[in-house]
C-alpha positions as CSV (number, residue, x, y, z in Angstrom):
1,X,71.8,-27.5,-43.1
2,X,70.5,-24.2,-44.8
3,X,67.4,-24.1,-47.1
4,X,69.7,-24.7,-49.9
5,X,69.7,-28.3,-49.1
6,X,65.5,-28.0,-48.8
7,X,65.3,-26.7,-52.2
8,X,67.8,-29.1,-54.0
9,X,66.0,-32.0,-52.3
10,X,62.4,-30.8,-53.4
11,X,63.5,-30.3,-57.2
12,X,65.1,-33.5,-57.3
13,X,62.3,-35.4,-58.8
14,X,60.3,-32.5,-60.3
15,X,59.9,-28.9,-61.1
16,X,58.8,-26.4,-58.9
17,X,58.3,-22.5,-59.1
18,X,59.1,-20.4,-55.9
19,X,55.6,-20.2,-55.2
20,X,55.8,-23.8,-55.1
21,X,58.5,-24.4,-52.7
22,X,57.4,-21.5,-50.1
23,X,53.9,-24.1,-50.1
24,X,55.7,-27.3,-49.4
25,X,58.1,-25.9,-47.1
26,X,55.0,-24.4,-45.4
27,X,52.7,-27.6,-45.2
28,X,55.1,-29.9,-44.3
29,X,56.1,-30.4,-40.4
30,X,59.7,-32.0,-41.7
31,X,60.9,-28.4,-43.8
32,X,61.4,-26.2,-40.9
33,X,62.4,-23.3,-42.6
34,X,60.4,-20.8,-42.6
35,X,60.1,-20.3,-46.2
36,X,59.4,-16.7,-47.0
37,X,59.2,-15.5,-50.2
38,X,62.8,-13.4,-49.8
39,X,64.3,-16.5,-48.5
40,X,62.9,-18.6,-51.2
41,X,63.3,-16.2,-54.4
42,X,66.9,-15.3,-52.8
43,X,68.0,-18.6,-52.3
44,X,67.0,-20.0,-55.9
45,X,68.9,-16.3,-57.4
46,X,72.5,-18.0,-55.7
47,X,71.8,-21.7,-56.6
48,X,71.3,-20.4,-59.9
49,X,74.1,-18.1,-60.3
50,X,76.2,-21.1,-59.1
51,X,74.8,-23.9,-61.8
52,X,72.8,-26.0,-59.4
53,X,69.6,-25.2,-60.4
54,X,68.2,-23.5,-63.8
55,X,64.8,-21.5,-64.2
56,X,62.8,-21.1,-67.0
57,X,60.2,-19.0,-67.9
58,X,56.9,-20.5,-68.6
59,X,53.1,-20.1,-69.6
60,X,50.5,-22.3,-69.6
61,X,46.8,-21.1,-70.9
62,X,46.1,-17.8,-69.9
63,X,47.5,-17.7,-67.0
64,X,50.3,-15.4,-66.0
65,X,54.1,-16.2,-66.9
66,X,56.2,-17.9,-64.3
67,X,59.8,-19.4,-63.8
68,X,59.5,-23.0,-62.5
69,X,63.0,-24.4,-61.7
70,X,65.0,-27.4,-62.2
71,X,67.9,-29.0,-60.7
72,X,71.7,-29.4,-62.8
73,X,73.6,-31.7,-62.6
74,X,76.4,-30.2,-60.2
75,X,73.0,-29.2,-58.1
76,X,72.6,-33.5,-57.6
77,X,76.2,-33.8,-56.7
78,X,76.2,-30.9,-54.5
79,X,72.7,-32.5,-53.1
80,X,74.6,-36.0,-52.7
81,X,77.4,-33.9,-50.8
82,X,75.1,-32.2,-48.4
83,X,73.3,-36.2,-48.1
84,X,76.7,-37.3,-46.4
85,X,77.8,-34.6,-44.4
86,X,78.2,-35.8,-40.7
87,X,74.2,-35.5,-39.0
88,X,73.4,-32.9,-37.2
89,X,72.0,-32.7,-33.6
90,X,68.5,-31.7,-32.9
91,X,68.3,-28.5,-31.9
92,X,65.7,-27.8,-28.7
93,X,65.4,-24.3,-28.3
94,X,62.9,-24.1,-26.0
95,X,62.2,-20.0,-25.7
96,X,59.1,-20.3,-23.6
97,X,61.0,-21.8,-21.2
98,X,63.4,-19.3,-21.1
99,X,60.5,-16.6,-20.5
100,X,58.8,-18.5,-17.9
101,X,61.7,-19.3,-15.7
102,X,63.1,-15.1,-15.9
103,X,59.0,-14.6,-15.3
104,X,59.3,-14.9,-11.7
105,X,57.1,-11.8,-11.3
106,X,53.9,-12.8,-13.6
107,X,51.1,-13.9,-11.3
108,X,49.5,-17.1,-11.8
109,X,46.5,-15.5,-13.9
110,X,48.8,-14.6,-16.2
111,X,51.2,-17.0,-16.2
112,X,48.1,-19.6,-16.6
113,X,47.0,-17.4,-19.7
114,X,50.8,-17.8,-21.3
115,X,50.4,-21.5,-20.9
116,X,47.0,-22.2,-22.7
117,X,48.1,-19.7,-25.2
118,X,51.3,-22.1,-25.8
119,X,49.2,-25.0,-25.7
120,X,47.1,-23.8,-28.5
121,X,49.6,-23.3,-30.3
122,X,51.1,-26.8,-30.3
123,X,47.6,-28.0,-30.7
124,X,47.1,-26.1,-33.7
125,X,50.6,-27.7,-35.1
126,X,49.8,-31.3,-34.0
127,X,46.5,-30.7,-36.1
128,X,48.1,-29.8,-38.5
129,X,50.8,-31.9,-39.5
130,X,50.6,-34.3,-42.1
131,X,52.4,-37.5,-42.9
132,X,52.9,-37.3,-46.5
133,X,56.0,-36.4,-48.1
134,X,56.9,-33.0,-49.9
135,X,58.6,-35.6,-52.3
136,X,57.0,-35.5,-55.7
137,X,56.9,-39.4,-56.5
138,X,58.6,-40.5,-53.7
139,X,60.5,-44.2,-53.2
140,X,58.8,-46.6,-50.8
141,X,61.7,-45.7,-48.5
142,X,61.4,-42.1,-48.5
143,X,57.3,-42.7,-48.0
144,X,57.8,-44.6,-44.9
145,X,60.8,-42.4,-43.5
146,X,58.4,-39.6,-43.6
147,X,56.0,-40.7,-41.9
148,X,58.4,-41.7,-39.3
149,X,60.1,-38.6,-39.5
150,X,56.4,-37.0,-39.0
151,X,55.4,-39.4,-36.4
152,X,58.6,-38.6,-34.4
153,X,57.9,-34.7,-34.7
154,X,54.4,-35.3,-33.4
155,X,55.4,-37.1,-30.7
156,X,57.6,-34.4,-29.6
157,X,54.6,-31.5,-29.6
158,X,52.6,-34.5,-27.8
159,X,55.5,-35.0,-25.0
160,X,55.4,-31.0,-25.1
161,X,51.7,-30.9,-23.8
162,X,52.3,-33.4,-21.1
163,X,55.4,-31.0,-20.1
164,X,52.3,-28.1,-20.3
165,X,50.6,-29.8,-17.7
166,X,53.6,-30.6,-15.2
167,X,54.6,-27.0,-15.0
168,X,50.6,-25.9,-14.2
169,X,50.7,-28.7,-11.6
170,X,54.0,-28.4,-10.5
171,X,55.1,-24.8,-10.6
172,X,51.7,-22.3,-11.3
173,X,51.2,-23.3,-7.7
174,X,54.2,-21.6,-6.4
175,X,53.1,-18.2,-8.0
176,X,51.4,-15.4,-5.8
177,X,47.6,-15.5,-6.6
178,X,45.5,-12.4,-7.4
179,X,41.6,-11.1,-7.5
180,X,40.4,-11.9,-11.3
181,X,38.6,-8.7,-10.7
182,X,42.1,-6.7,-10.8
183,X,43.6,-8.5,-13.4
184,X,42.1,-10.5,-15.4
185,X,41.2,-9.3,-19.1
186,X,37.0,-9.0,-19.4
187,X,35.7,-9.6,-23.3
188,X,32.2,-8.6,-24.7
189,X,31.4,-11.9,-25.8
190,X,32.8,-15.4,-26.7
191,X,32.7,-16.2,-30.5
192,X,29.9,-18.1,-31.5
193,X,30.8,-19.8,-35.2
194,X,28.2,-21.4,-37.8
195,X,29.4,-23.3,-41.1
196,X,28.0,-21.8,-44.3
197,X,27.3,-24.0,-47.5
198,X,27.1,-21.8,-50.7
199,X,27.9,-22.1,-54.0
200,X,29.4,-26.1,-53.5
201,X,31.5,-24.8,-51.3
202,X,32.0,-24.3,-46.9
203,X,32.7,-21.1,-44.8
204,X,33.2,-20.4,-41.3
205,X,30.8,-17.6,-40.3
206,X,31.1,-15.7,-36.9
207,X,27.9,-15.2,-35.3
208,X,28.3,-13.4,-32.3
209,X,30.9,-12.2,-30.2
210,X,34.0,-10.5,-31.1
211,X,37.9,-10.4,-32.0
212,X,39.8,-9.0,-28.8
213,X,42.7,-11.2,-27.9
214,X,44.9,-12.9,-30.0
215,X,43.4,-16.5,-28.5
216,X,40.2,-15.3,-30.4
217,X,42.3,-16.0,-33.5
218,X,43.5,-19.5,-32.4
219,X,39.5,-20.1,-31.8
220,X,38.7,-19.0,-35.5
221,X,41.6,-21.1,-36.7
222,X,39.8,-24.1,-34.4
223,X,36.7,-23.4,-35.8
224,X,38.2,-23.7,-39.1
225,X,39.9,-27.1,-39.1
226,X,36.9,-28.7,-36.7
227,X,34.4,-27.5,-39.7
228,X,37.3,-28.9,-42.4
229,X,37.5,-25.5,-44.5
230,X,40.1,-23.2,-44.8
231,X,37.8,-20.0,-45.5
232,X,36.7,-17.7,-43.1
233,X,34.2,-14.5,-42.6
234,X,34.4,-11.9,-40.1
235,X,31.1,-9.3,-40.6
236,X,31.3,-6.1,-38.8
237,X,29.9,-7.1,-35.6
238,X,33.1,-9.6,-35.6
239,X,35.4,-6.8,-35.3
240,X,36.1,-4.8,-32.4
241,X,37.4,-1.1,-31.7
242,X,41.1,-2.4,-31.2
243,X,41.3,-4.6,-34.5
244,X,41.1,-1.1,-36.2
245,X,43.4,0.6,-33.9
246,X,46.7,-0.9,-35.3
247,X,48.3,0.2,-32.6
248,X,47.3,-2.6,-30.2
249,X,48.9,-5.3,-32.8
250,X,45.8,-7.4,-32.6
251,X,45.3,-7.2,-36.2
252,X,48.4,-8.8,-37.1
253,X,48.7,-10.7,-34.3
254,X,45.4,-12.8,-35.7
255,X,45.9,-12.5,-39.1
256,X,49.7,-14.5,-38.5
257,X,47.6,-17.6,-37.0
258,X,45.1,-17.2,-40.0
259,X,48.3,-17.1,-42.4
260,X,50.0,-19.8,-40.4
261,X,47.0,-22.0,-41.0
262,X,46.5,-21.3,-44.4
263,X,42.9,-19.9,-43.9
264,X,41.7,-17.8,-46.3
265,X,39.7,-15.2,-44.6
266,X,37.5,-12.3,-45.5
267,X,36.3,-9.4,-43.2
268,X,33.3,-6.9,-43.2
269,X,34.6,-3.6,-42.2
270,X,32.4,-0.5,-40.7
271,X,33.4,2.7,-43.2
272,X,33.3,5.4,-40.5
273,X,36.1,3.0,-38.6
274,X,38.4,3.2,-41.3
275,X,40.9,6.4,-41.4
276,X,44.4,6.8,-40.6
277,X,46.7,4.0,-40.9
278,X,44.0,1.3,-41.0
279,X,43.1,2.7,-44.3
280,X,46.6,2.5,-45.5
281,X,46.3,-1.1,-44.0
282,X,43.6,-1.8,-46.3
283,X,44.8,-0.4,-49.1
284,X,47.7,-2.9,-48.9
285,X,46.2,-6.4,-47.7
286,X,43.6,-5.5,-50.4
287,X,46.6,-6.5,-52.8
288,X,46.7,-10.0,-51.5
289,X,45.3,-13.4,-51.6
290,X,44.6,-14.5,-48.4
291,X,43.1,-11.8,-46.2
292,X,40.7,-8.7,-47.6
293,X,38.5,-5.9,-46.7
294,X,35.2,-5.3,-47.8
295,X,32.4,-2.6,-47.0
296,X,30.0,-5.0,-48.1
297,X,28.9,-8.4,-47.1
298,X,27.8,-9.8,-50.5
299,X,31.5,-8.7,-52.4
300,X,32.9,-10.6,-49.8
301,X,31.5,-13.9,-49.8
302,X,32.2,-13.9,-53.4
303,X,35.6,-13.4,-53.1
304,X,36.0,-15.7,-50.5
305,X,33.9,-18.6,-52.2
306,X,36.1,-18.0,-55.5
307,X,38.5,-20.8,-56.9
């Protein structure tokens, strides 16, 4: 099944914008694709051109126009027709696998660090899911089914965890050890986190420490659900030298979990730091929603804390 049957399935029973769509496909664990804007707006262009859903432009208040899209009629039938096509079979594509088993040369250190990376990862997921359907008004049986459905994926991240600890048991053990002191990775300081209250509403605050490893982005997205808030501020002293130098791909790295998450997140920056391509960097995440730049600490708790 493609993301044509995703889209015909969530305009079944209501209508939805792109914007829309990319959200449910993105907070539900059942929609696994990925749901990117291109794929989205792209998608919606063919159904449209080939009468199985129709878009019309719309405005409500003030607030800027924007298509929101229905299903047809051929768009049921052709929904029905995808419904009773024969089932698929799961498919377990297990990369990290793959790279663990051609990673005969990683020592334990690092292959120890791949695994609690991974782990996070799934731990972040099983956090994250959510048992209620993408359905708007759904039927008690498609209620239940999802939270079966839901239940069933969960128990598959679970099962993956348990499979976490066999290979660290099982197989780290068989890797040639090494001195920390050659290899291991030192940081300045572990992230220390407070929860702000402001304005009726709660931020995640970093204290101390600072952003060097991708993992320290899994800890801020921690620090986020375990304090029940989605927004997030980074001061300066949050930042470290290679978070401006774009070069080491730690910037994007931890702004994908903070995206992945849904954490809205905004971030102190030190002026003299900020030439060559980190400016042009700024310049452009400035345009969006979810992640911006500030030289000042007041201008960004205000954005943050707005609606």
């Amino acid at each position: 099944m493609d993301i044509r049957y995703a889209i015909l399935g969530l305009l079944r029973n209501t209508r939805l914008s792109g914007y829309d769509l990319k959200k449910a496909m993105v907070r539900s664990p059942l929609l696994y694709w990925s749901g990117n804007n291109n794929q989205v707006y792209r998608t919606l262009a063919e159904l449209e051109k080939e009468d199985f859903v129709v878009g019309e432009v719309e405005q409500k208040d003030t607030l800027p126009l924007k298509k929101v899209y229905s299903i047809t009629e051929n768009g049921k039938k052709e929904l029905q027709r995808l419904s009773r096509d024969f089932p698929e079979m799961p498919e377990i594509r297990k990369p990290f696998s793959i790279q663990l088993l051609f990673g005969g040369d990683l020592s334990r250190t690092e292959a120890e660090s791949l695994l609690d990376r991974y782990a996070d990862e799934i731990e972040g997921t099983i956090a994250m899911a959510s048992d209620e359907t993408p359905l708007a008004d759904p039927t008690p049986y498609e209620a239940v089914l999802s939270k079966l459905a839901t239940d069933n994926i969960r128990r598959f991240y679970e099962s993956e965890l348990l499979w976490v600890e066999k290979v660290r048991s099982e197989a780290l053990p068989l890797l040639p050890d090494e001195s920390d002191a050659c290899r291991k990775k030192e940081y300045d300081m572990k992230m220390e986190t407070i929860k702000v209250q402001k304005k009726g509403k709660d931020y995640v605050k970093v204290i101390s420490g600072k952003i060097n490893d991708e993992k320290d982005g899994l800890a801020l997205v921690s620090a986020c659900i375990e304090n029940d808030t989605n927004r997030l501020l980074l001061p300066a002293e949050a930042l470290s030298d290679a978070f401006y130098d774009l070069s080491t791909q730690l910037t994007g790295l931890v702004l994908q979990k903070l995206v992945n998450y849904r954490i809205r997140a905004a971030a102190v920056i030190e002026p003299a730091k900020v030439r060559g391509k980190f400016k042009d960097f700024m310049i452009e995440t400035n345009r969006g929603h979810m992640f911006r730049l500030f030289e000042d600490f007041e201008q960004a708790e205000d954005w943050l804390l707005k609606d």
